[in-house]
C-alpha positions in Angstrom: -14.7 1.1 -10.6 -12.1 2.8 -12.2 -11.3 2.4 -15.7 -7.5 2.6 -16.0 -4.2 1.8 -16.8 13.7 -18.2 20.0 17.0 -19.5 23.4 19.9 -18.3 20.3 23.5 -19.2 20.0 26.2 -16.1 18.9 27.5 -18.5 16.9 27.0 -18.6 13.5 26.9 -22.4 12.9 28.1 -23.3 9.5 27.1 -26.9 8.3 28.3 -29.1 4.9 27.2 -31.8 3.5 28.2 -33.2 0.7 26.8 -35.9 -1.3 28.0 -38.5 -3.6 26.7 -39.0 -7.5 23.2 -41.1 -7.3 21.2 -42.5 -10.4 17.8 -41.2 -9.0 14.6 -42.4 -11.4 11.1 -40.2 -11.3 7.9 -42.1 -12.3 5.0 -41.2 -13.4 1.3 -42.7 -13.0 0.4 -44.6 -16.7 -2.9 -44.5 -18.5 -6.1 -46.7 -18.1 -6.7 -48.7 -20.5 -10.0 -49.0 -22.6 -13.0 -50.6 -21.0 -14.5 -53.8 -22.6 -17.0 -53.5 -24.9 -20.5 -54.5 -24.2 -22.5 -57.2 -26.2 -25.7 -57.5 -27.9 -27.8 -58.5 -30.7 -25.4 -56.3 -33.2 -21.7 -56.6 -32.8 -20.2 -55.7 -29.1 -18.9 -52.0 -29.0 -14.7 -52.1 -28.7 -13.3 -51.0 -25.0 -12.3 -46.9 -25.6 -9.4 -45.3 -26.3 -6.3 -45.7 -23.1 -6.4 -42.4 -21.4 -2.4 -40.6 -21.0 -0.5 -40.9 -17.8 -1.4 -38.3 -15.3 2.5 -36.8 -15.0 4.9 -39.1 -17.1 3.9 -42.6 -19.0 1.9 -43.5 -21.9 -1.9 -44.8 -21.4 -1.9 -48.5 -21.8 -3.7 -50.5 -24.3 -7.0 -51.1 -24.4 -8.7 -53.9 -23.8 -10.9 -55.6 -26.2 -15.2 -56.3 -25.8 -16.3 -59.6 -24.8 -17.8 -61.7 -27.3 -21.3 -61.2 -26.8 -24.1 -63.3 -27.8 -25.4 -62.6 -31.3 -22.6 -60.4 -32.2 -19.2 -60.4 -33.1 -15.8 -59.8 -30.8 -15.8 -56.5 -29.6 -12.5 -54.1 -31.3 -10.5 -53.8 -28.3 -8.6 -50.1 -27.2 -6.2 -48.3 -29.3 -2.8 -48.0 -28.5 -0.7 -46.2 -25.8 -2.5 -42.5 -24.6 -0.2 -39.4 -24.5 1.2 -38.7 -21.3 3.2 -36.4 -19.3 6.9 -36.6 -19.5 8.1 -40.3 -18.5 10.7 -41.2 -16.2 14.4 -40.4 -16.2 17.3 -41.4 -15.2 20.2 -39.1 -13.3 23.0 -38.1 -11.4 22.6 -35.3 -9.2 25.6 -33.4 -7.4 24.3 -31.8 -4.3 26.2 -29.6 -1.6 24.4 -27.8 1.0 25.7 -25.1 3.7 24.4 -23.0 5.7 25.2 -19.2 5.0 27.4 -17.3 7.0 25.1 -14.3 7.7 22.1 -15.7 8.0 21.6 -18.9 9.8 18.6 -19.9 8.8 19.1 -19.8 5.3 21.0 -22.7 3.6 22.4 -23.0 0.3 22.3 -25.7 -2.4 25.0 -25.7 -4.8 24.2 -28.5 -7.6 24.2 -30.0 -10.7 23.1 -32.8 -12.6 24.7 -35.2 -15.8 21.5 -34.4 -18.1 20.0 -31.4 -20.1 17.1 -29.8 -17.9 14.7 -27.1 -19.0 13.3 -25.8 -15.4 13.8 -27.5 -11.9 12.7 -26.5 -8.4 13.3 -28.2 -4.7 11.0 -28.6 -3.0 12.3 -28.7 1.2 10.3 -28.9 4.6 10.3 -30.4 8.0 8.3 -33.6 6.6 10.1 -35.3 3.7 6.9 -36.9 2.5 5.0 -33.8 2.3 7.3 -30.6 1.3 5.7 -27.2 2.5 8.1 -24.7 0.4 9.1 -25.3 -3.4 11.9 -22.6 -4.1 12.6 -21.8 -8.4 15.5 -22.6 -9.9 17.5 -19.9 -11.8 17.9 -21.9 -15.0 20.4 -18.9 -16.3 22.7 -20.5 -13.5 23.3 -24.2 -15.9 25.0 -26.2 -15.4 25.8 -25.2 -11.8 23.2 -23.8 -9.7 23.1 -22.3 -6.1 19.6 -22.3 -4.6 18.6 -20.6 -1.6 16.1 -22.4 1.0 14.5 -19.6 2.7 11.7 -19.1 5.3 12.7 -22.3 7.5 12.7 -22.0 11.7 15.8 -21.9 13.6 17.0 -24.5 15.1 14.6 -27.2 13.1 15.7 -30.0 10.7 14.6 -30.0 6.8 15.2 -32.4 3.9 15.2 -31.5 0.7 14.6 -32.9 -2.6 15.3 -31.5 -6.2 12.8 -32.1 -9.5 14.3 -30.9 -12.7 12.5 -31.4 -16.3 14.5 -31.9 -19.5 13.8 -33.6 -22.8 10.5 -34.7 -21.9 11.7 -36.2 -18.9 11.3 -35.9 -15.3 14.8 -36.4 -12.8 14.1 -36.9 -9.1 17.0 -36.4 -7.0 16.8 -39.1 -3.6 15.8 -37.0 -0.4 18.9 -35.4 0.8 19.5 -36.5 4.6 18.7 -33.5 6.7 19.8 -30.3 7.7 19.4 -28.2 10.9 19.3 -24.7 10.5 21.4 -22.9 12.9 20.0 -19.4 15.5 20.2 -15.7 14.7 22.3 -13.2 16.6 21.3 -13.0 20.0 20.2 -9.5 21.0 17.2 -9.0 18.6 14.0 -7.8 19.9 11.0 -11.1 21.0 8.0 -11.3 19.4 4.5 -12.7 21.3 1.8 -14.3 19.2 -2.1 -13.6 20.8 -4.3 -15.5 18.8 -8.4 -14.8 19.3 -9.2 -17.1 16.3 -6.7 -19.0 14.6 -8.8 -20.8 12.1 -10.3 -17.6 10.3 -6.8 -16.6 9.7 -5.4 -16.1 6.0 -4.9 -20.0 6.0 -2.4 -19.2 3.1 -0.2 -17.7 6.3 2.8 -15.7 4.3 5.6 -13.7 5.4 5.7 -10.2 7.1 8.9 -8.4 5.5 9.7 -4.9 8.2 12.9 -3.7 10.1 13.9 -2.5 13.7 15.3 1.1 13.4 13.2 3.2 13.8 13.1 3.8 17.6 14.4 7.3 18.8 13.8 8.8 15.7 11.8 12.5 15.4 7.8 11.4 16.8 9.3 7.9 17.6 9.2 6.6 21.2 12.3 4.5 22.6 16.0 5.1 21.9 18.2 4.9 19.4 19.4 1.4 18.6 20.8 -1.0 16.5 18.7 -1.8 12.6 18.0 -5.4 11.6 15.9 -6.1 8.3 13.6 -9.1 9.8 11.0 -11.7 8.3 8.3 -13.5 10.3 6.5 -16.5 9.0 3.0 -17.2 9.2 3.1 -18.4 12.6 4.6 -15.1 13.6 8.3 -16.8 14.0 11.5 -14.6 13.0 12.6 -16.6 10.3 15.7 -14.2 8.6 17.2 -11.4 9.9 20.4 -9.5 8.9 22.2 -6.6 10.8 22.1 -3.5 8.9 23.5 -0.9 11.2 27.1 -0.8 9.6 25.0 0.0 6.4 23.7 3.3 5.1 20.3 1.9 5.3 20.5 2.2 9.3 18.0 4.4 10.8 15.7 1.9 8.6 11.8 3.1 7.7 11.2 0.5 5.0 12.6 -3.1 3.6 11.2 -5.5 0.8 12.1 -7.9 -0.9 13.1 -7.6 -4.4 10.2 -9.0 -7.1 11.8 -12.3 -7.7 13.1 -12.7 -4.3 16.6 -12.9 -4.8 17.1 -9.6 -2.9 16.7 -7.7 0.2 16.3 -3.9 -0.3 16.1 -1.4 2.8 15.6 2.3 2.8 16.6 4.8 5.7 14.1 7.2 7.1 16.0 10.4 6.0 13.1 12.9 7.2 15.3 15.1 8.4 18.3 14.7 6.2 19.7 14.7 2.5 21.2 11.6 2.8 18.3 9.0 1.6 19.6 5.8 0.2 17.9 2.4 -0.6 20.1 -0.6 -0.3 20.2 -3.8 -1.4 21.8 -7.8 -0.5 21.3 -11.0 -1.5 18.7 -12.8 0.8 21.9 -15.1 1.7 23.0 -12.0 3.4 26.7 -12.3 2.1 26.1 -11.2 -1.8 25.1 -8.6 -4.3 25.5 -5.7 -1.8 24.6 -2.2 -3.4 24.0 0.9 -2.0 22.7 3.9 -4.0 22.5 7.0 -2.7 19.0 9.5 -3.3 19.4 12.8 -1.9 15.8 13.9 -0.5 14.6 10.3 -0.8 12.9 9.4 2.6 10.4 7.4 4.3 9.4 5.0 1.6 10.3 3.3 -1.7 8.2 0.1 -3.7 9.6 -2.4 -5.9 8.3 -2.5 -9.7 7.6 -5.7 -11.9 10.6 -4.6 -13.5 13.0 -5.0 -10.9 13.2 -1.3 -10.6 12.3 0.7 -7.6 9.7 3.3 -7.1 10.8 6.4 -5.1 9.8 10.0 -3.9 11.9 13.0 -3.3 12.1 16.4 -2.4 12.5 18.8 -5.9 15.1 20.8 -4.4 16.7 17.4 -3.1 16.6 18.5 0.7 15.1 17.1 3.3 11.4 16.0 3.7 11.4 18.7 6.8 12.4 22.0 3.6 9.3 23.2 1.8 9.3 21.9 -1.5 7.0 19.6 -3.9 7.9 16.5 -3.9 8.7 13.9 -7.0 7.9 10.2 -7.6 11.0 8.8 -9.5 12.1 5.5 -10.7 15.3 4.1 -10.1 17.0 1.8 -12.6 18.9 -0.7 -10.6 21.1 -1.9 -13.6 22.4 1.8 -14.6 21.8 3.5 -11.4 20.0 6.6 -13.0 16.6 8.0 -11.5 13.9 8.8 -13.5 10.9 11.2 -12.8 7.6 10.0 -13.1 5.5 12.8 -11.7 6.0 15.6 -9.8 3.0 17.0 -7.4 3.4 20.5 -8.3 1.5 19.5 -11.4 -1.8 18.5 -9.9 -1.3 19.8 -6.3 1.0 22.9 -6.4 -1.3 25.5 -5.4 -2.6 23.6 -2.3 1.0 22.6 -1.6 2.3 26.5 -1.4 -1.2 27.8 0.1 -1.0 25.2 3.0 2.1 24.2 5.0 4.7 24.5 1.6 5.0 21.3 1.3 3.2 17.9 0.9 5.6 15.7 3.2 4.5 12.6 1.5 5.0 9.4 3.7 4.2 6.1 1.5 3.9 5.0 -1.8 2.7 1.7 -3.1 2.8 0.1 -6.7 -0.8 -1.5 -8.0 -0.4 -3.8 -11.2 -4.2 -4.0 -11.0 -4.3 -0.7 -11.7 -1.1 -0.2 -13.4 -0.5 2.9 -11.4 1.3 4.6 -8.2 -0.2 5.7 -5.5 1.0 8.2 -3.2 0.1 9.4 0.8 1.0 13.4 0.9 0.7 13.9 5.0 0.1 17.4 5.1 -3.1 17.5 2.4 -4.7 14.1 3.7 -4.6 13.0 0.6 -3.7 9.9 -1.0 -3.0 10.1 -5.1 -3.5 7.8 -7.9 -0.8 8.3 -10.7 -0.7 6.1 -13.8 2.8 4.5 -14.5 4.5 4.7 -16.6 2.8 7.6 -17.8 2.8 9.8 -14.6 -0.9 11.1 -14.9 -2.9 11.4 -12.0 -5.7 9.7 -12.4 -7.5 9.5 -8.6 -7.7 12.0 -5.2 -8.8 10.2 -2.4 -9.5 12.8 0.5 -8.4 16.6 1.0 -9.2 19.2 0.0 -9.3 18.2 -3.6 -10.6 14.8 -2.8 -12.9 13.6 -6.2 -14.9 11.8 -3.5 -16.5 14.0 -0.7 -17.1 11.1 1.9 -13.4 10.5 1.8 -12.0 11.8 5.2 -9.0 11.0 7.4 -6.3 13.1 9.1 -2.5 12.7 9.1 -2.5 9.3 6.8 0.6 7.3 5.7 -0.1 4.2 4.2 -2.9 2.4 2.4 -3.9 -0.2 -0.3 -5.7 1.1 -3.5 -8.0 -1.4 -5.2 -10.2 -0.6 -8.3 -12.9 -0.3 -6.6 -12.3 0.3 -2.7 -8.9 0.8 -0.8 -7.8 0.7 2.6 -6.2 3.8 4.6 -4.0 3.8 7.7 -5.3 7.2 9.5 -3.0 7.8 12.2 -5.6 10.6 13.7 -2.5 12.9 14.3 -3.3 12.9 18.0 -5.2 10.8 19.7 -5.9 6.4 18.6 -4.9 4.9 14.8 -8.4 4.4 12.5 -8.2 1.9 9.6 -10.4 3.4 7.3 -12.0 1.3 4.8 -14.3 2.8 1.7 -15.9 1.7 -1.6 -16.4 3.9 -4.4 -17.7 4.3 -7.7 -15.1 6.2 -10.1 -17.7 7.0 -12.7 -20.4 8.6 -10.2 -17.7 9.9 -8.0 -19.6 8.2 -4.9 -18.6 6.4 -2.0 -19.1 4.7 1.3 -17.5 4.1 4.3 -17.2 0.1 5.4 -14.8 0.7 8.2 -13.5 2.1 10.9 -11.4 -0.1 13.1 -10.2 1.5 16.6 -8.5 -0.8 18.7 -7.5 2.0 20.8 -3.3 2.3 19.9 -1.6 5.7 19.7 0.7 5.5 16.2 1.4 8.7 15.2 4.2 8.1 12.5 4.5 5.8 10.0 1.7 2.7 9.8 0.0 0.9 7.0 -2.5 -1.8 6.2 -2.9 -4.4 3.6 -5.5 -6.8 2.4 -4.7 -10.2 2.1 -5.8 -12.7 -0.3 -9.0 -13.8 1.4 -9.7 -9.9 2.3 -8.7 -10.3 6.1 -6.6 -7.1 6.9 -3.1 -7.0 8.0 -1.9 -3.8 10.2 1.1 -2.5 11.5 1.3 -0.3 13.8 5.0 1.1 13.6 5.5 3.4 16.5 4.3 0.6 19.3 5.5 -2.4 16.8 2.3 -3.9 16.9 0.6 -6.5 14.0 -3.5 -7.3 14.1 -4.6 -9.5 11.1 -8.5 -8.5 11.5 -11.7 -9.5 9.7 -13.3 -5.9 8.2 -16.7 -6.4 8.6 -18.6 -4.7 10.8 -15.7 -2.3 12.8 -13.2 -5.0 12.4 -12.9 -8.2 14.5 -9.0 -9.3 15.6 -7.8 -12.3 14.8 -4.3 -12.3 15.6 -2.3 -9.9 17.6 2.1 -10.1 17.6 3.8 -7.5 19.9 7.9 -7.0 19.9 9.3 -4.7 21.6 10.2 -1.6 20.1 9.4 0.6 16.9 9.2 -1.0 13.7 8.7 0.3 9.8 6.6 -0.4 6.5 5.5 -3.7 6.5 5.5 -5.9 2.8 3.3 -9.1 3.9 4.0 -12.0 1.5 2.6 -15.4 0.3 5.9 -16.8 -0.1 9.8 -16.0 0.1 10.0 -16.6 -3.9 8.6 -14.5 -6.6 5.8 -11.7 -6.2 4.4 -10.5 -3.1 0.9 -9.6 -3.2 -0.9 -7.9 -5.1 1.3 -8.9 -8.0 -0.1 -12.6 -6.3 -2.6 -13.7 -5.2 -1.4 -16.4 -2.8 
C-alpha cells in the first residue's frame, strides 16, 4: 500500500406558488417505560429505568413491580428518559419557482418565525417517502433559497422542510406539488441497454460530462453547439445548461463544485492559449465567473477547499508547443494561480529526450491519498504528487514506471487508490483497454486484474471510475458511450447509455449535494 500523505417544450415554463403562514408541529416517538418488577420470596425487583424518545420526547415513567407473594411492592421506574429534541411549533414562509435557465431545477425561497440551528428539505415524487434531502445554507438566516436538484422533467414533486433549533424539531406541512418544466429542445438523446439491472451500483448517482467536443483535433463529428449536462441513475438528463455563448465552449471537462452550489466547465484549449475554467450557479442564472488560464487545457479537478486543480504549459502556450507542463491551484476567492509542481523536476530529461513535451491529458484529486495525480500522454505514465506539498511520490508506467508490470499506451484518465488504481488506455490505434492493477508500494510489485475490451475505438480523451461498491464506470468520449461493468474476470457489462455525439470527462456522483466520490462514499 502506499504510505502517504425526453418529447421537450422551447418554453421555459416558469411556475410560483406561494404559500400562506402555517403552525406546523414535528413529533417525536416517547420512551418505554420500565417493566414491572418480578416477585418472589425477597422483595419484587422495581420495573427499570424509562428508556428516551427515539427522535424528540422524554421516556415515560416507569411502572412499578407487582406485589409478589412473600415480598414487598416492587419500586416502580424512575422518571422521564432523555430524548431527542421534542416537538415544535412554527410558521414556515415558503415560495417555490422554477428557474429560468434550467427547468428542472426549482427554487425555495423561505423562512420560518423561530431560531433554527440546521434545516434540510427533503423532496421527491412520493410525499411519504422522500428520495433527495438537499442542505440548507444556514449562513443564508433568516431567509433562505434552496435549490431542488436532480428531479425528471416533466414529473411532479412535493416537498417538505425539517429545521432544528433550540432543541426542537419544526416540520413544515407538505407543500402541494410542483411540476418541473422540459429542457431546450435540440440536445443530443440518450438510450439506456441494461444486461443486469440488479447488480448495478444500487446507490445509482449522477454522471456530470458536456457535449462539445465533436469536431475538435482526433474527434469525429462536427463542430456544434456545448451544453454542461447531468444524467441520473436511471440514465435520464436531469440538468442541462447552454454554454456555447461562454468561454468554456469547445468544452473537455465540467464538475460540480465540492459543495454543490456550482457548476464549473473547462474548454479543451489543446491547440490554443486561451484555457479558461468557468463557473455558475447550478440554478443556471447566478454566480457566473470566468477566469482565464493561458496554457490550461484538457482537464481541471475540484479541491476540498473549494479551489481548483489545474495543469498548464510552463511557457503558457498551447498543449501542442514543447514545454513541461505545471500542476497549479487556482484560488477562486482571489483569482491567483499557484504552482504545485512542475514535471521538469521529476521527468525533465525524459520529457526533452522524447517528444519535448509530456502533453498531459487528466488530473484527478485523491483525499485518500492526500495527493494529485496526473496522466502525461506522451511518457505513458500516470504521476502521484503529494498536495499540498508537490512531491511526487508514485510512477505508474513508462519508462520510469516504479512498477515494471505497469504497461499501457496513449492513457488519459484513471482512478488511483492506495493500493490498486484503474487506467483508461486508449491503445493509440486500434480498441480502448481498461486496465486494472494492484500493487504493493513497499515491494514495488504488482499485478494485473484487468483488461476490459469491449471492442470501441476512443482515441482522445476517456476515463474510468470505481464506484462505491467497486463496479466500474467508463466513458468513452470520442463515441459518447457509458458501460457501468463488474471487474472481475475481463469485465462483465451491466449497463450500456449511448447519445449521439462526442462527449468529455465524466465526474459520476452519489448525489447533487456535497462531495462526489471519493471524498464520499455514497
Amino acid at each position: 500500500m502506499l504510505f502517504f500523505r425526453r418529447p421537450v417544450l422551447n418554453a421555459l415554463l416558469v411556475a410560483s406558488l406561494a404559500l400562506p403562514w402555517s403552525a406546523c408541529k414535528s413529533s417525536g416517538a416517547g420512551g418505554e417505560g420500565g417493566s414491572p418488577g418480578s416477585g418472589g420470596t425477597s422483595a419484587g425487583n422495581g420495573g427499570s429505568n424509562g428508556s428516551g424518545g427515539s427522535t424528540s420526547g422524554g421516556g415515560s415513567t416507569g411502572q412499578g413491580g407487582s406485589s409478589p407473594t412473600g415480598g414487598s411492592t416492587g419500586t416502580g421506574g424512575t422518571s422521564n428518559g432523555t430524548g431527542g429534541t421534542s416537538p415544535g411549533t412554527a410558521n414556515f414562509s415558503i415560495t417555490i419557482t422554477q428557474s429560468t435557465a434550467v427547468a428542472t431545477v426549482e427554487i425555495v425561497t423561505w423562512s420560518v418565525d423561530v431560531s433554527i440551528d440546521s434545516a434540510v428539505i427533503n423532496f421527491g415524487r412520493d410525499q411519504t417517502n422522500f428520495e433527495f434531502q438537499a442542505p440548507v445554507d444556514q449562513t443564508q438566516a433568516p431567509n433562505y433559497r434552496t435549490l431542488l436538484l436532480g428531479m425528471k422533467q416533466g414529473t411532479k414533486y412535493y416537498l417538505q422542510i425539517v429545521a432544528q433549533g433550540g432543541g426542537k424539531t419544526y416540520t413544515s406541512a407538505v407543500q402541494p406539488p410542483v411540476t418541473t418544466g422540459y429542457l431546450p429542445n435540440g440536445l443530443p438523446t440518450f438510450t439506456v441497454t441494461d444486461s443486469n439491472a440488479s447488480a448495478l451500483y444500487a446507490g445509482g448517482g449522477f454522471t456530470v460530462n458536456c457535449f462539445g467536443l465533436a469536431g475538435s483535433p482526433g474527434i469525429p463529428g462536427s463542430p456544434g453547439s456545448t451544453t454542461a449536462f447531468v444524467l441520473d441513475k436511471d440514465g435520464a438528463l436531469v440538468w442541462a445548461l447552454d454554454l456555447t455563448s461562454t468561454m468554456a465552449n469547445n468544452c473537455s471537462r465540467a464538475r460540480m463544485s465540492y459543495d454543490g452550489q456550482y457548476l464549473y466547465a473547462g474548454n479543451f484549449a489543446n491547440s490554443s492559449t486561451s484555457g479558461v475554467v468557468y463557473r455558475i450557479g447550478m440554478d443556471g442564472t447566478t454566480g457566473a465567473k470566468t477566469w482565464s488560464l493561458p496554457g490550461r487545457s484538457h482537464d481541471f479537478a475540484v479541491l476540498p477547499n473549494g479551489n481548483v486543480v489545474y495543469f498548464a504549459m510552463d511557457n503558457m502556450m498551447a498543449n501542442t508547443t514543447k514545454s513541461p507542463e505545471e500542476v497549479m491551484e487556482l484560488n477562486v476567492s482571489t483569482g491567483a494561480s499557484t504552482k504545485i509542481y512542475d514535471e521538469a523536476t521529476d521527468f525533465g530529461t525524459l520529457i526533452t529526450s522524447g517528444m519535448g513535451m509530456a502533453h498531459t491529458n487528466h488530473i484527478t484529486y485523491s483525499p485518500d491519498l492526500q495527493a494529485v495525480t496526473v496522466s502525461m500522454l506522451f511518457l505513458n505514465t500516470i504521476a502521484v504528487v503529494s498536495y499540498p506539498a508537490g512531491k511526487l511520490l508514485a510512477t505508474f508506467g513508462g519508462s520510469q514506471s516504479d512498477f515494471s508490470a505497469m504497461s499501457w499506451n496513449w492513457q488519459h484518465g484513471h482512478d488511483v487508490h492506495a493500493d490498486h488504481l484503474w487506467v483508461f488506455n486508449n491503445n493509440q490505434s486500434g480498441n480502448a483497454h481498461v486496465l486494472g492493477f494492484t500493487y504493493n508500494e513497499a515491494g514495488k510489485t504488482a499485478t494485473q486484474t484487468l483488461d476490459y475490451n469491449p471492442g470501441i475505438s476512443c482515441t482522445t480523451f476517456g476515463d474510468v471510475k470505481e464506484l462505491p461498491n467497486g463496479n466500474l464506470y467508463i466513458t468513452y468520449s470520442d463515441t459518447g458511450v457509458f458501460h457501468e461493468i463488474n471487474p472481475t474476470g475481463t469485465g462483465t457489462l451491466l449497463r450500456k447509455i449511448t447519445t449521439t455525439t462526442a462527449v468529455g470527462y465524466s465526474e459520476h456522483r452519489a448525489t447533487m449535494y456535497g462531495p462526489p466520490p471519493p471524498f464520499a462514499a455514497n
